[in-house]
N, C-alpha and C positions, 0 to 999 in steps of 0.2 A: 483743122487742116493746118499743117506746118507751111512754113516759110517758104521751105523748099518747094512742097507741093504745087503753091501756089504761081511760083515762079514757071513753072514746068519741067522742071528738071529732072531726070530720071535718079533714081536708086542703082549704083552702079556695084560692082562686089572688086573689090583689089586685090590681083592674081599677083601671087609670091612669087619668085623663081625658087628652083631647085638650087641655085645657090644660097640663097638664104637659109634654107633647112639644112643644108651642108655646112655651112657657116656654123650656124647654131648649135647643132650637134657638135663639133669639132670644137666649138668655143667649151658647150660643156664638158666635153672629155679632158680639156686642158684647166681648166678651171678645177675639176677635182683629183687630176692628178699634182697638180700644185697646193691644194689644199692638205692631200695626204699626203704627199711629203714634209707640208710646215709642219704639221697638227701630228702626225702621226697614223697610227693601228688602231686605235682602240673603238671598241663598237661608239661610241658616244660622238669621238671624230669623226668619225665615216658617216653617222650618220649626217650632222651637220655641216659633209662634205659633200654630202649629194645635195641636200638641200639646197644648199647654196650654189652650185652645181647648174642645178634643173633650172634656179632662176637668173642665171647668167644666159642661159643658154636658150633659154625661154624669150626673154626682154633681146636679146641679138636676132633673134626669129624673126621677133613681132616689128624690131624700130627697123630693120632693113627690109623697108617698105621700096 
């Protein structure tokens, strides 16, 4: 039995807003269109511009709790 349990504390779930998935998204989209204009066209850029992309946009999702 955990700490918590012990203590009585409930297990509670942390509702996001719809600004922060707007955020995020929007962070991603800028984020790779800044990418492909430093880096360029080339399939090898693009892909390491999503990549990078998705985790910018991911981590702005998740810390705007």
């Amino acid at each position: 039995m955990s700490a918590i349990a012990k203590a009585g504390a409930t297990a509670t779930r942390l509702k996001r807003s719809r600004a922060s998935l707007v955020g995020g998204i929007a962070t991603g989209i800028g984020v790779f269109a800044l990418a492909v204009l430093l880096a360029g066209t080339s399939p090898l850029s693009l892909a390491i511009a999503l990549v990078v992309a998705f985790a910018v946009g991911a981590w702005v999702r998740l810390a705007d709790l």
